[in-house]
N, CA, C and O atoms as a GROMACS GRO file, in nm:
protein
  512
    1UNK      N    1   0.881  -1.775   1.112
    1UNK     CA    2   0.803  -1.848   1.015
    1UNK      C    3   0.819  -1.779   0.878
    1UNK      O    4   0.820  -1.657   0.891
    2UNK      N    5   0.830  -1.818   0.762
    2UNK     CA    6   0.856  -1.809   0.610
    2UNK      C    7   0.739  -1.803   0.582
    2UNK      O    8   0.662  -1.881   0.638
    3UNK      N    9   0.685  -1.698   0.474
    3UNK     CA   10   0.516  -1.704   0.376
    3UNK      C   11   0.574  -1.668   0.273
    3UNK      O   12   0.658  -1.578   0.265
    4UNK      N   13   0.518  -1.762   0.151
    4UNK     CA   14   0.497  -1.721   0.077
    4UNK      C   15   0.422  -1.606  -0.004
    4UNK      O   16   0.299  -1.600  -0.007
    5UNK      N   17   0.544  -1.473  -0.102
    5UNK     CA   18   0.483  -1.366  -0.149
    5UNK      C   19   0.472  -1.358  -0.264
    5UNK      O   20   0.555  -1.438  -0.309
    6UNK      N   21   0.401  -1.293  -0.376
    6UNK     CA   22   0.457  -1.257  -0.481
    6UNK      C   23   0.479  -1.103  -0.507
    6UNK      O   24   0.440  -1.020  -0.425
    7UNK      N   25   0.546  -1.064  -0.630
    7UNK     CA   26   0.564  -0.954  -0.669
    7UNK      C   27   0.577  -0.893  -0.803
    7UNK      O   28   0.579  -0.980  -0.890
    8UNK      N   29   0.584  -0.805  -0.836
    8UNK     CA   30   0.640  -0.764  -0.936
    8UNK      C   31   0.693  -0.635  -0.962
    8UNK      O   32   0.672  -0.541  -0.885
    9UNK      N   33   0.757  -0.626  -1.059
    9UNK     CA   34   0.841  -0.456  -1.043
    9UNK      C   35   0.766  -0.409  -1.139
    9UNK      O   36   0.714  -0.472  -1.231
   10UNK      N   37   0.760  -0.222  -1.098
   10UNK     CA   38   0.632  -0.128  -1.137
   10UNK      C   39   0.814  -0.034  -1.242
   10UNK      O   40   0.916   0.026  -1.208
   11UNK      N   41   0.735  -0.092  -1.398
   11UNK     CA   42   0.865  -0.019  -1.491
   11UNK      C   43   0.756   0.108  -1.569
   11UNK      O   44   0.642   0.098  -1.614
   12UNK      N   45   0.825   0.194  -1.563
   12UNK     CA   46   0.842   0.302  -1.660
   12UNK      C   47   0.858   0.266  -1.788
   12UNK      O   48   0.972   0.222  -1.807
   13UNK      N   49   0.743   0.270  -1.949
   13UNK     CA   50   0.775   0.296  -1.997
   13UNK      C   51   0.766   0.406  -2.108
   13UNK      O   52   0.678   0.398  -2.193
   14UNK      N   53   0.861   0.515  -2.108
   14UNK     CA   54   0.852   0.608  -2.190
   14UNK      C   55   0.814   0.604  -2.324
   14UNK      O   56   0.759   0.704  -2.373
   15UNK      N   57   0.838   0.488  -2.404
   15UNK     CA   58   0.822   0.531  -2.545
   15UNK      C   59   0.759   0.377  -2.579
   15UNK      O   60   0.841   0.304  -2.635
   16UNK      N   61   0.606   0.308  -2.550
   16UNK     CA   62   0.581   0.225  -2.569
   16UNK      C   63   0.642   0.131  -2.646
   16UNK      O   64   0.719   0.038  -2.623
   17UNK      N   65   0.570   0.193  -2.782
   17UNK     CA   66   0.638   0.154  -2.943
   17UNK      C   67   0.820   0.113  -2.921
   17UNK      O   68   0.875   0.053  -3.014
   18UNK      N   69   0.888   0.143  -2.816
   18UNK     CA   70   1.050   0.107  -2.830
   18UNK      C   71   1.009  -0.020  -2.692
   18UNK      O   72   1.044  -0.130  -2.733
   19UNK      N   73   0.972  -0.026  -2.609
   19UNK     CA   74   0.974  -0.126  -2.516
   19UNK      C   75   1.068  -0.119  -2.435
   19UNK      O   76   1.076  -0.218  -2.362
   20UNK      N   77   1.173  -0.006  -2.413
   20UNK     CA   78   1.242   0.051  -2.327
   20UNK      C   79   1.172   0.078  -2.162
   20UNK      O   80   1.074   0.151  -2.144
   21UNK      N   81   1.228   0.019  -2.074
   21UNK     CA   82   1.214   0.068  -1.972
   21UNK      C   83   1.287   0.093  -1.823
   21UNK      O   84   1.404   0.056  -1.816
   22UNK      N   85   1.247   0.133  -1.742
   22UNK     CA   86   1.350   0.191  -1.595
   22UNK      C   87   1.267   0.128  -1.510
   22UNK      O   88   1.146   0.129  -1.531
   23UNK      N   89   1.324   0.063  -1.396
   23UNK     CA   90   1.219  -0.010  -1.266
   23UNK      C   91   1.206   0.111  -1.195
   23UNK      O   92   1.307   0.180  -1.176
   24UNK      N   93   1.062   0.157  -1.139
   24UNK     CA   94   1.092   0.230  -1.133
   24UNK      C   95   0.998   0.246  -0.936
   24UNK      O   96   0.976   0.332  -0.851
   25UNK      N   97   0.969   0.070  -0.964
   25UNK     CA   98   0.901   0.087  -0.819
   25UNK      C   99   0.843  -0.108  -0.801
   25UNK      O  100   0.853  -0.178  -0.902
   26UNK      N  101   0.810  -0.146  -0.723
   26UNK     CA  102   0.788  -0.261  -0.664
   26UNK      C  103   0.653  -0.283  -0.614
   26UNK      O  104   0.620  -0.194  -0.535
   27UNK      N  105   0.533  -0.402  -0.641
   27UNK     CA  106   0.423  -0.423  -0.560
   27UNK      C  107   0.460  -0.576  -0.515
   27UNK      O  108   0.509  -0.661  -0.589
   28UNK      N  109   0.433  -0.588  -0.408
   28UNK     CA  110   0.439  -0.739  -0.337
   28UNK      C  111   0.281  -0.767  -0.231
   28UNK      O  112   0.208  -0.691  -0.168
   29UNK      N  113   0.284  -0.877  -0.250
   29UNK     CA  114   0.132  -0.908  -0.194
   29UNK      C  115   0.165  -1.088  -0.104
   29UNK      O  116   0.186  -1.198  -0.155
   30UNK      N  117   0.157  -1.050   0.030
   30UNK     CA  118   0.176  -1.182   0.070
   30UNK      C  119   0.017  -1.236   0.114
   30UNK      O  120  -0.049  -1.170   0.195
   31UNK      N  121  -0.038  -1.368   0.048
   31UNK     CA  122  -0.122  -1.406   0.114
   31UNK      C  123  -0.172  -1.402   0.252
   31UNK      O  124  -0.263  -1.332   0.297
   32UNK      N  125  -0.076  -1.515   0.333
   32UNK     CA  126  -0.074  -1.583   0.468
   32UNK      C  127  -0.095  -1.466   0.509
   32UNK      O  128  -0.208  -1.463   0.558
   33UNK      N  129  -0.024  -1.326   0.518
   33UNK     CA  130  -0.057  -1.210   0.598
   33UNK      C  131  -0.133  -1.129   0.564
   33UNK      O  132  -0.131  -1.030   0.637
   34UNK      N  133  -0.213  -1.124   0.469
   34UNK     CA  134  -0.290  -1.039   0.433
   34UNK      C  135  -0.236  -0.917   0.437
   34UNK      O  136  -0.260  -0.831   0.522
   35UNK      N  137  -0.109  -0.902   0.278
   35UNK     CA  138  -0.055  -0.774   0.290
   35UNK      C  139  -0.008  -0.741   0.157
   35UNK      O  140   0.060  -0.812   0.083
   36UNK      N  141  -0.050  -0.628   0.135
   36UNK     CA  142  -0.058  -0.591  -0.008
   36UNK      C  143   0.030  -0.422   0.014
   36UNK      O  144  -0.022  -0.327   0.073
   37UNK      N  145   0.180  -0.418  -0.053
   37UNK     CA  146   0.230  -0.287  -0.075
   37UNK      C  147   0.301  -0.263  -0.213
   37UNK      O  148   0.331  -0.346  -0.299
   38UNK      N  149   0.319  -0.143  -0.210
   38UNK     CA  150   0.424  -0.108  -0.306
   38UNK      C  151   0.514   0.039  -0.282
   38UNK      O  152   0.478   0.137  -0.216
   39UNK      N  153   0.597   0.028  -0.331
   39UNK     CA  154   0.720   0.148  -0.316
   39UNK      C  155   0.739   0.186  -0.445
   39UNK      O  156   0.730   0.105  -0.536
   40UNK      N  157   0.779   0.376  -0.475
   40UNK     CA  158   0.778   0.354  -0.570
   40UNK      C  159   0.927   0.447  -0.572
   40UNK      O  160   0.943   0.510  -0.468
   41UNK      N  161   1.013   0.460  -0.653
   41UNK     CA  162   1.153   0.575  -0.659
   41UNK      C  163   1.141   0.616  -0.812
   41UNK      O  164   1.159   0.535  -0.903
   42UNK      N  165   1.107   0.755  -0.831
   42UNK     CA  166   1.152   0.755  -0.960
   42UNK      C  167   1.288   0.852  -1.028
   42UNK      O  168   1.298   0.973  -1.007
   43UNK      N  169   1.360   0.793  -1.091
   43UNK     CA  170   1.470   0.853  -1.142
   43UNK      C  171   1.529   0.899  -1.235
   43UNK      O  172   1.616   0.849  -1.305
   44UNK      N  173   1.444   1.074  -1.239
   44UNK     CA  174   1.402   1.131  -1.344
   44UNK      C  175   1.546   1.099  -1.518
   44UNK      O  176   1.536   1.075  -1.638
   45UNK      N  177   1.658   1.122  -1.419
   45UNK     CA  178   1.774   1.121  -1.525
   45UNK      C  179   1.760   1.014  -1.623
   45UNK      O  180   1.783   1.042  -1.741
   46UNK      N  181   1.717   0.863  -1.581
   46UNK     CA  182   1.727   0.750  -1.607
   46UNK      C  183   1.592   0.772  -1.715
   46UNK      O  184   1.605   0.748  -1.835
   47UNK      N  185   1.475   0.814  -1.661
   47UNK     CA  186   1.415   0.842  -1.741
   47UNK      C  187   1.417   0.914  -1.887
   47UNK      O  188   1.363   0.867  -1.988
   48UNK      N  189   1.482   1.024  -1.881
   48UNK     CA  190   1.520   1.102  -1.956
   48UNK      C  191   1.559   1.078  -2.089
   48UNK      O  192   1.523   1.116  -2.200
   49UNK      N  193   1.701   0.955  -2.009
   49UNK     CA  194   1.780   0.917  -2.087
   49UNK      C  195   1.694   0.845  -2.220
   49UNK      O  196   1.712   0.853  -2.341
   50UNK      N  197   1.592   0.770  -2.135
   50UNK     CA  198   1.535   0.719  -2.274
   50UNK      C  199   1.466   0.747  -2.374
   50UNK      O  200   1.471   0.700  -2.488
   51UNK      N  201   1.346   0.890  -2.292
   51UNK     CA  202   1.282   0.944  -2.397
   51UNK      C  203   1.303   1.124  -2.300
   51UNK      O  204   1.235   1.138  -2.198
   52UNK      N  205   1.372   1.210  -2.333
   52UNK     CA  206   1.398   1.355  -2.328
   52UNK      C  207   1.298   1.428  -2.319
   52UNK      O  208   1.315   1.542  -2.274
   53UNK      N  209   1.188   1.392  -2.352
   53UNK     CA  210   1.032   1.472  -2.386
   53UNK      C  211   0.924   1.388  -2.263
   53UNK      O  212   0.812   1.436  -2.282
   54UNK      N  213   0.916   1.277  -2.141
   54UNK     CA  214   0.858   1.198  -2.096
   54UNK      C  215   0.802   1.289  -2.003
   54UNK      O  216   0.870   1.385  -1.966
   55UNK      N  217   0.655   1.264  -1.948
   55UNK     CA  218   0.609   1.344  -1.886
   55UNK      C  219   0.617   1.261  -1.783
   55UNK      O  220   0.553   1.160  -1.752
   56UNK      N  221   0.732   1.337  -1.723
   56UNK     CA  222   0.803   1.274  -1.539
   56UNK      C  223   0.624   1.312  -1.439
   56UNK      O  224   0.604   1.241  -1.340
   57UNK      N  225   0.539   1.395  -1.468
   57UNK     CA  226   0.439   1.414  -1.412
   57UNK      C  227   0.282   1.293  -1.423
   57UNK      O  228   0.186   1.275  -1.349
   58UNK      N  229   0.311   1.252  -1.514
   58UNK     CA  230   0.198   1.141  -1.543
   58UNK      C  231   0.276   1.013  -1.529
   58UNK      O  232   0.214   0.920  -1.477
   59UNK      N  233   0.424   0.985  -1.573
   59UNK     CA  234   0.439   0.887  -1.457
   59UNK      C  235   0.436   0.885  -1.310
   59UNK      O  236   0.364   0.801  -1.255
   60UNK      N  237   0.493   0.951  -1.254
   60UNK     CA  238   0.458   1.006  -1.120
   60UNK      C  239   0.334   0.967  -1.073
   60UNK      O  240   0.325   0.881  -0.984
   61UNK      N  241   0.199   1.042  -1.141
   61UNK     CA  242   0.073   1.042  -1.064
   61UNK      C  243   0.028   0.894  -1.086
   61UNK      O  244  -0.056   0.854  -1.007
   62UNK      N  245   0.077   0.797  -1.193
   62UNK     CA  246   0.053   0.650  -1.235
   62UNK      C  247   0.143   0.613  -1.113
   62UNK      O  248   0.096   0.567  -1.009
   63UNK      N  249   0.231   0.630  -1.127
   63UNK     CA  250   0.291   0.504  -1.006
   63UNK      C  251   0.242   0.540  -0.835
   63UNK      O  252   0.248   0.457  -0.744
   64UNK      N  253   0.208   0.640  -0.824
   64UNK     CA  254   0.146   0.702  -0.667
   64UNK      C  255   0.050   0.607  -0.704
   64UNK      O  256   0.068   0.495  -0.656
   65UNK      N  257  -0.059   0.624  -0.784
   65UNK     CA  258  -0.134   0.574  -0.780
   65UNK      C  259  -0.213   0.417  -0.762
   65UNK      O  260  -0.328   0.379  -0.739
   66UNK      N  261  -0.063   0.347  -0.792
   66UNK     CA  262  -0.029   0.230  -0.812
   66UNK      C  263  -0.027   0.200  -0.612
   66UNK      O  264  -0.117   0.136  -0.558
   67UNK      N  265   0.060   0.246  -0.555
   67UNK     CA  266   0.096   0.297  -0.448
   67UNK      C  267  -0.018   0.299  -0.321
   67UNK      O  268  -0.027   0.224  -0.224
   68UNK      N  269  -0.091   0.403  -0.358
   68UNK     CA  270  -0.229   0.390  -0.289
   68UNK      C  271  -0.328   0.328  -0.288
   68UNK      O  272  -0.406   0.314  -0.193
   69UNK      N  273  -0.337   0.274  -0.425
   69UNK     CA  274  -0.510   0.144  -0.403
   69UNK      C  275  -0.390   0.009  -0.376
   69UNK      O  276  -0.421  -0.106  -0.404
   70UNK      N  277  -0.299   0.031  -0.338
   70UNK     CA  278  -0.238  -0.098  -0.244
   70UNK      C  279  -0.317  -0.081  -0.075
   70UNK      O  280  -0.361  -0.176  -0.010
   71UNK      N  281  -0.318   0.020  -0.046
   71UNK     CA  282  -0.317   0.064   0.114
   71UNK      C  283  -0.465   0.093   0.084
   71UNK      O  284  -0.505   0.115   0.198
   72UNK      N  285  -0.559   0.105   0.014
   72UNK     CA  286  -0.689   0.114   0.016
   72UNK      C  287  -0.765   0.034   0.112
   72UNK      O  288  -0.743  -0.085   0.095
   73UNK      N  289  -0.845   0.058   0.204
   73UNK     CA  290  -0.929  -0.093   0.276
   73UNK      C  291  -0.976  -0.138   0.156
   73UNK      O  292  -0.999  -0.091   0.045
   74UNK      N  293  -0.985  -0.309   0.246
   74UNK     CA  294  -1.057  -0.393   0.103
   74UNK      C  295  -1.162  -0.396   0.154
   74UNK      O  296  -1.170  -0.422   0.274
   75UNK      N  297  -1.306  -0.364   0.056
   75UNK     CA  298  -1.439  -0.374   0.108
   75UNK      C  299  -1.523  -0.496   0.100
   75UNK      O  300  -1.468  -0.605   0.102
   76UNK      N  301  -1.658  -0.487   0.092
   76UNK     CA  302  -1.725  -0.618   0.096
   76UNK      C  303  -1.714  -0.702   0.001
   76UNK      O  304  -1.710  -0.644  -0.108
   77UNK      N  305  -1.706  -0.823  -0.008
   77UNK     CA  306  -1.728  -0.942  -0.124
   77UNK      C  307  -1.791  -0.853  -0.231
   77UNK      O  308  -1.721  -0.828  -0.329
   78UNK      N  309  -1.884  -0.814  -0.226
   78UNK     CA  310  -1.969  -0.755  -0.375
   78UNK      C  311  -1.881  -0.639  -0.434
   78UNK      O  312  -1.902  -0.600  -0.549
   79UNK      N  313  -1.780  -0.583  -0.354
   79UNK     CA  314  -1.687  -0.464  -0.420
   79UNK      C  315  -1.570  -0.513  -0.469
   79UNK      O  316  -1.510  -0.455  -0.559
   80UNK      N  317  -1.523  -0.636  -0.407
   80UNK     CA  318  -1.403  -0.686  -0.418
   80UNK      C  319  -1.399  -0.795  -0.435
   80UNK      O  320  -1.512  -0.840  -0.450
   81UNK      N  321  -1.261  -0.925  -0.447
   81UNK     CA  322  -1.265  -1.022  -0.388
   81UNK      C  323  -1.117  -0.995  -0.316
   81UNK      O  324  -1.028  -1.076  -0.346
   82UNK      N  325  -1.089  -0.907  -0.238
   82UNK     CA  326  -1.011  -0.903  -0.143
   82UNK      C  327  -0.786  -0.850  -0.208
   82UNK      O  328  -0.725  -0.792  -0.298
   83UNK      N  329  -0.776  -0.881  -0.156
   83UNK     CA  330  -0.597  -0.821  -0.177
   83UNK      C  331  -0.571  -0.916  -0.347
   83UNK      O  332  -0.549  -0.877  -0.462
   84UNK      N  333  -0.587  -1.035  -0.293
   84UNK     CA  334  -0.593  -1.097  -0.428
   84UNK      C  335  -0.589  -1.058  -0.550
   84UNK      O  336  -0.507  -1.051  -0.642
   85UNK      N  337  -0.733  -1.026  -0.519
   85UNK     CA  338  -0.805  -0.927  -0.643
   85UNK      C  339  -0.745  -0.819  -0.705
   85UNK      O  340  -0.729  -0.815  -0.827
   86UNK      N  341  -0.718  -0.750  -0.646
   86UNK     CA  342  -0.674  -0.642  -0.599
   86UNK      C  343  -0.552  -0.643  -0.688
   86UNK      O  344  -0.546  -0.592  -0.800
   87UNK      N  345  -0.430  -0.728  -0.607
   87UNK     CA  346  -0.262  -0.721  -0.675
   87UNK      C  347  -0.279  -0.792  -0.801
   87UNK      O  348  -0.173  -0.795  -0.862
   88UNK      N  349  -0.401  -0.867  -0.879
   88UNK     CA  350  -0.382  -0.923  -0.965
   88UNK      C  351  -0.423  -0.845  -1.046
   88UNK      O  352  -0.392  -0.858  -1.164
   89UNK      N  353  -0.508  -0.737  -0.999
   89UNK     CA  354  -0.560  -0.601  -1.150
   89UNK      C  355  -0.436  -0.520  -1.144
   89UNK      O  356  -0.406  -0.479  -1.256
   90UNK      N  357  -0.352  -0.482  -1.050
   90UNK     CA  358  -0.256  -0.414  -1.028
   90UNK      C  359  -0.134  -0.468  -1.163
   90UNK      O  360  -0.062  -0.398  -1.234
   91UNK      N  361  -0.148  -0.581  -1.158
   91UNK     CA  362  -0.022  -0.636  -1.179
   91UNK      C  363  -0.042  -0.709  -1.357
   91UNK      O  364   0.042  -0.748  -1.438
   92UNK      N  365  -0.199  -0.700  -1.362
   92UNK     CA  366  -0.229  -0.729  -1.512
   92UNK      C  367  -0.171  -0.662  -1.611
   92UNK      O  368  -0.174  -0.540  -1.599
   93UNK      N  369  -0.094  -0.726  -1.753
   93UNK     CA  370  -0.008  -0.693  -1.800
   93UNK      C  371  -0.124  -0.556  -1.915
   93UNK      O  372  -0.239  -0.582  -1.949
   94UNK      N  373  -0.058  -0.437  -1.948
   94UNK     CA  374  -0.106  -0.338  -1.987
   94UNK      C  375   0.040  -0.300  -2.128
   94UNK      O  376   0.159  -0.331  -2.125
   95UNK      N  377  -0.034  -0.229  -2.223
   95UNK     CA  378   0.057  -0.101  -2.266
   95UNK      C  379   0.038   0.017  -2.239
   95UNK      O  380  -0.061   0.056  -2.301
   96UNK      N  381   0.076   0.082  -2.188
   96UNK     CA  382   0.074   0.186  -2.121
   96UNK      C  383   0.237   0.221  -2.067
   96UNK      O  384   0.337   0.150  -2.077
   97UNK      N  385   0.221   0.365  -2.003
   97UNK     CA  386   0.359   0.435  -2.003
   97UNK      C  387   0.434   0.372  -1.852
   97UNK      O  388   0.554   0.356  -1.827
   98UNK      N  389   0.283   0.336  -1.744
   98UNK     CA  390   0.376   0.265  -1.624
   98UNK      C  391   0.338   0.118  -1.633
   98UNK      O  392   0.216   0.111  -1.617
   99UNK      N  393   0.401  -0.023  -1.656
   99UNK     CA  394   0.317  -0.121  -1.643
   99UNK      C  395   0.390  -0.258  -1.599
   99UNK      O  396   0.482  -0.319  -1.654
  100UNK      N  397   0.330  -0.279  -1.504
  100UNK     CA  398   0.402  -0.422  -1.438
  100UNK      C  399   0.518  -0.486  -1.504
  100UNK      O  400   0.553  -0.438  -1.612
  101UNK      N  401   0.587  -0.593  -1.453
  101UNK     CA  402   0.706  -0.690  -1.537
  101UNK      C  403   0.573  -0.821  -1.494
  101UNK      O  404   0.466  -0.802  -1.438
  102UNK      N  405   0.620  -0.924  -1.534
  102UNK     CA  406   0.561  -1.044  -1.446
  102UNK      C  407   0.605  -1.077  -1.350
  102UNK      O  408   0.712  -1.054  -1.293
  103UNK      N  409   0.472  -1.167  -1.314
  103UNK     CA  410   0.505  -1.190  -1.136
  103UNK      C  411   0.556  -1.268  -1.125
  103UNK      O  412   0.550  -1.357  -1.211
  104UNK      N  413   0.635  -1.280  -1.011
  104UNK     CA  414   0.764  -1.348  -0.932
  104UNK      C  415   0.714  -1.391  -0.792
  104UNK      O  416   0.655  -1.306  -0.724
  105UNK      N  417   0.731  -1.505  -0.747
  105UNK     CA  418   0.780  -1.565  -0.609
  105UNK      C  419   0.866  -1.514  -0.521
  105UNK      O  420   0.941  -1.419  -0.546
  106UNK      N  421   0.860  -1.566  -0.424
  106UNK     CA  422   0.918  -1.547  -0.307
  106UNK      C  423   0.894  -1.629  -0.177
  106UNK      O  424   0.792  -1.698  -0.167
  107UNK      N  425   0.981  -1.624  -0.082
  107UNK     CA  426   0.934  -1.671   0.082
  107UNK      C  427   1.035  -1.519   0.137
  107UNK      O  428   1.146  -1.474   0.107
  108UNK      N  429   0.916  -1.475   0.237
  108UNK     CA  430   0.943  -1.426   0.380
  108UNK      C  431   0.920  -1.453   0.481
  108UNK      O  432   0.858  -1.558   0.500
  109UNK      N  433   0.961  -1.367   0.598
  109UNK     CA  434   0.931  -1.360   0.774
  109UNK      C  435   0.897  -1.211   0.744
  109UNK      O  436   0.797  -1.179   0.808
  110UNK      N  437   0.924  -1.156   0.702
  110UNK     CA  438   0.878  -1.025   0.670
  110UNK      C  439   0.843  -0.938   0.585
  110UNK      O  440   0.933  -0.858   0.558
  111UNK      N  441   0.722  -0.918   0.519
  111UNK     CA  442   0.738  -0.827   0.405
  111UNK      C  443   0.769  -0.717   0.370
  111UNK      O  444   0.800  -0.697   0.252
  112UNK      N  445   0.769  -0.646   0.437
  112UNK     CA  446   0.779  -0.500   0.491
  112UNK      C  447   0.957  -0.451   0.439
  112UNK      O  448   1.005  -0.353   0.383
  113UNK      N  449   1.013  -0.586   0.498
  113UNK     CA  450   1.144  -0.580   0.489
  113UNK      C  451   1.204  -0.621   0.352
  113UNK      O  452   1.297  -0.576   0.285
  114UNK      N  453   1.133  -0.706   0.338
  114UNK     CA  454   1.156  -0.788   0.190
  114UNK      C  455   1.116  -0.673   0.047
  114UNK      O  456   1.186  -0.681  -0.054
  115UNK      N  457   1.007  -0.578   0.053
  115UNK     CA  458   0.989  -0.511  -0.039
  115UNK      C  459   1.129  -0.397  -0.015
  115UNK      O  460   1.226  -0.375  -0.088
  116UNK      N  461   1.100  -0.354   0.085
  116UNK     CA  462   1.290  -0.263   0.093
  116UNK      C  463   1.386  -0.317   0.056
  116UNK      O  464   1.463  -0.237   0.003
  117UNK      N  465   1.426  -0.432   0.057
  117UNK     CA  466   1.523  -0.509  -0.042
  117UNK      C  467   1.476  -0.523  -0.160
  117UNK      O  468   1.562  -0.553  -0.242
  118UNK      N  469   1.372  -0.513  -0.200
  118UNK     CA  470   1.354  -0.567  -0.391
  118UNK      C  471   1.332  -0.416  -0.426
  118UNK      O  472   1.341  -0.386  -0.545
  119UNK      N  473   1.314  -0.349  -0.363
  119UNK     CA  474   1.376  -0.191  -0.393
  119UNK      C  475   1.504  -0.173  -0.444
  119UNK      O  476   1.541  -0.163  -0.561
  120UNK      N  477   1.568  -0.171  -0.338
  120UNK     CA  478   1.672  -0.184  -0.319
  120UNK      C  479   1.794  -0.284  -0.465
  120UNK      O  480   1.892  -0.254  -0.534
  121UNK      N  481   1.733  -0.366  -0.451
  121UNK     CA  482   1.792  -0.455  -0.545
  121UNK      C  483   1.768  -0.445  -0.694
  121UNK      O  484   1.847  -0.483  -0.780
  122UNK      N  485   1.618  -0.375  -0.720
  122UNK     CA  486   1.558  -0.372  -0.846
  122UNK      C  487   1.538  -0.252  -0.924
  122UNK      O  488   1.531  -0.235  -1.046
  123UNK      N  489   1.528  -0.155  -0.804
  123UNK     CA  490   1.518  -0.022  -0.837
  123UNK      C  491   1.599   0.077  -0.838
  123UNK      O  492   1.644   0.133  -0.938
  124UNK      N  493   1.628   0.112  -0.689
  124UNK     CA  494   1.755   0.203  -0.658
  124UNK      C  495   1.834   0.151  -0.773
  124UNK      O  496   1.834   0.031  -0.801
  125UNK      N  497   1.928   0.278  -0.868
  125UNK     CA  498   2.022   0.277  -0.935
  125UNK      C  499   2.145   0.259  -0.885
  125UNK      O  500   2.188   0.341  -0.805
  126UNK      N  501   2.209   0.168  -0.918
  126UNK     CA  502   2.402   0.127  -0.858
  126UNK      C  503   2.448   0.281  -0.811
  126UNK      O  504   2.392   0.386  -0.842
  127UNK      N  505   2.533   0.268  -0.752
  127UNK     CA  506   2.610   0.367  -0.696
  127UNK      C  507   2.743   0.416  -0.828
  127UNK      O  508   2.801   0.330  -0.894
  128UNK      N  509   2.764   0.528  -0.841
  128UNK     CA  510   2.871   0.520  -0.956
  128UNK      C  511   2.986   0.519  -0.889
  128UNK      O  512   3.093   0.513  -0.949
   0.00000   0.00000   0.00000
């Protein structure tokens, strides 16, 4: 069976004011399954390249962080309104040094599998 997911890629950006950035990690949230993750790779060189001075440590603890209130339990109606909620504060557009792309569609059978491919596809750097 196919569900519909959405997603978006978690970019790095070093130097706001330039709008430069590196993908530097993935959140996907499928309804039908009630499943909310994200992955994150970061690749300090790539980083570098754009701003030499970037504190690889506060992106880091931003995108973990991004990372873990995915896998958080969701609590009662009065704390939350559920994954929803949840991937849509995640994914609300910010300036700041780590901050969403917009969200994107999808169909899976698997999400699990499907975020390792938009890794894969969006993040991981080409092979030289």
């Amino acid at each position: 069976m196919r569900y519909g997911y959405s997603y978006a890629t978690i970019r790095a950006v070093p130097r706001v004011e330039r709008g430069e950035f590196v993908n530097i990690g993935v959140i996907i949230y499928c309804q039908d399954l009630d499943f909310l993750a994200a992955d994150v790779a970061i690749e300090e060189a790539r980083l570098r390249a754009l701003d030499p001075a970037v504190d690889l440590d506060a992106v880091r603890r931003s995108a973990e962080a991004i990372v873990l209130r995915c896998a958080e339990p969701v609590g009662s109606a009065r704390e939350n309104d559920g994954l929803l909620h949840r991937f849509g504060i995640l994914t609300a557009p910010r300036s700041t040094v780590v901050q969403p792309s917009p969200v994107h569609a999808g169909v899976t059978d698997d999400p699990v599998r499907t975020l390792a491919g938009l890794m894969t596809r969006l993040v991981t750097p080409p092979a030289p």
